[in-house]
C-alpha positions in Angstrom: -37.1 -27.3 18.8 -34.9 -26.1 21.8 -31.8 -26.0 19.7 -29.9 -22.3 20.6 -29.1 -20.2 18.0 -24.9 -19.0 18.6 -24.0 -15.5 17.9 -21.9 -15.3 14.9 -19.1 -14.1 17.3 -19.1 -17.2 19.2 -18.8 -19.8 15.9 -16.2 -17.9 13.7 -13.0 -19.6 14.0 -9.5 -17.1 14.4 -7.3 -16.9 11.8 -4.4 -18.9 11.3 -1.3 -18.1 13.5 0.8 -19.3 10.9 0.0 -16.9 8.3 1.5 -14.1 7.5 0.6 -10.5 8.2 -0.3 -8.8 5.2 2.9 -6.2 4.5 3.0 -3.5 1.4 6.5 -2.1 2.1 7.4 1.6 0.0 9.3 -0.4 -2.0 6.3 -2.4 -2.9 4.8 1.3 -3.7 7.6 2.3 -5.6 7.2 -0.5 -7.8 3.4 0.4 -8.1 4.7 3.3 -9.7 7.1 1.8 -12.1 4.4 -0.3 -13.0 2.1 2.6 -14.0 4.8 4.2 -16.2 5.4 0.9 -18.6 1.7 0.8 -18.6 1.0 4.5 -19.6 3.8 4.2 -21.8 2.6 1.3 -23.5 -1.2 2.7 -23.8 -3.0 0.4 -21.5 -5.0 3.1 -19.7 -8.0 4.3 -21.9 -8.3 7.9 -22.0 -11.7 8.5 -19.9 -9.3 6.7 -17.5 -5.9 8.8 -17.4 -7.2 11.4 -14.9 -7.7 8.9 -12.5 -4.8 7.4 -13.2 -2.5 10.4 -13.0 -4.8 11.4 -9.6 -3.7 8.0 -8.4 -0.3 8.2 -9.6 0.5 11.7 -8.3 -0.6 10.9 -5.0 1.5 7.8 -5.0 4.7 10.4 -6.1 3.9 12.8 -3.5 3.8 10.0 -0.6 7.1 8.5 -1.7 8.8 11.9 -2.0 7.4 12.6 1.8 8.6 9.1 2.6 12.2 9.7 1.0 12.3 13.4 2.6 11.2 11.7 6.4 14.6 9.3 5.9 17.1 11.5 5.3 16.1 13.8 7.7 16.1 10.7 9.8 19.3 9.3 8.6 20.6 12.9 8.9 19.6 12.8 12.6 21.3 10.0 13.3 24.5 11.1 11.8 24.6 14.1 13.5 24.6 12.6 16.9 27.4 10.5 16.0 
């Protein structure tokens, strides 16, 4: 009866060390993409689901044009101090 109740806090274990860190890369996004174009293309989506779809997809275009923009200016940068 005078057993003491531990805060959650004090009895979770840390993760692993070993493991590693979860990592989606824009190339990972880019093949998000190319993976929503077979699948349109091959009319996997039904249609009360296309808008968001083609929100989702859009969004994911925009970012990676952004992305691809943000490196050449960076590359161009760089070669210009050369």
């Amino acid at each position: 009866m005078t057993e003491e109740k531990k805060p959650a806090e004090a009895t979770a274990q840390p993760a692993p060390a070993t493991e590693a860190p979860v990592e989606l890369t824009v190339q990972d996004l880019g093949n998000i993409k190319q993976i929503i174009d077979v699948a349109s293309q091959r009319g996997a989506f039904k249609p009360n689901e296309m808008t968001t779809v083609g929100t989702t997809y859009t969004k994911l275009e925009t970012f990676l044009a952004a992305v691809a923009q943000q490196q050449q200016a960076t590359n161009g940068a760089t070669e210009g101090e050369k």
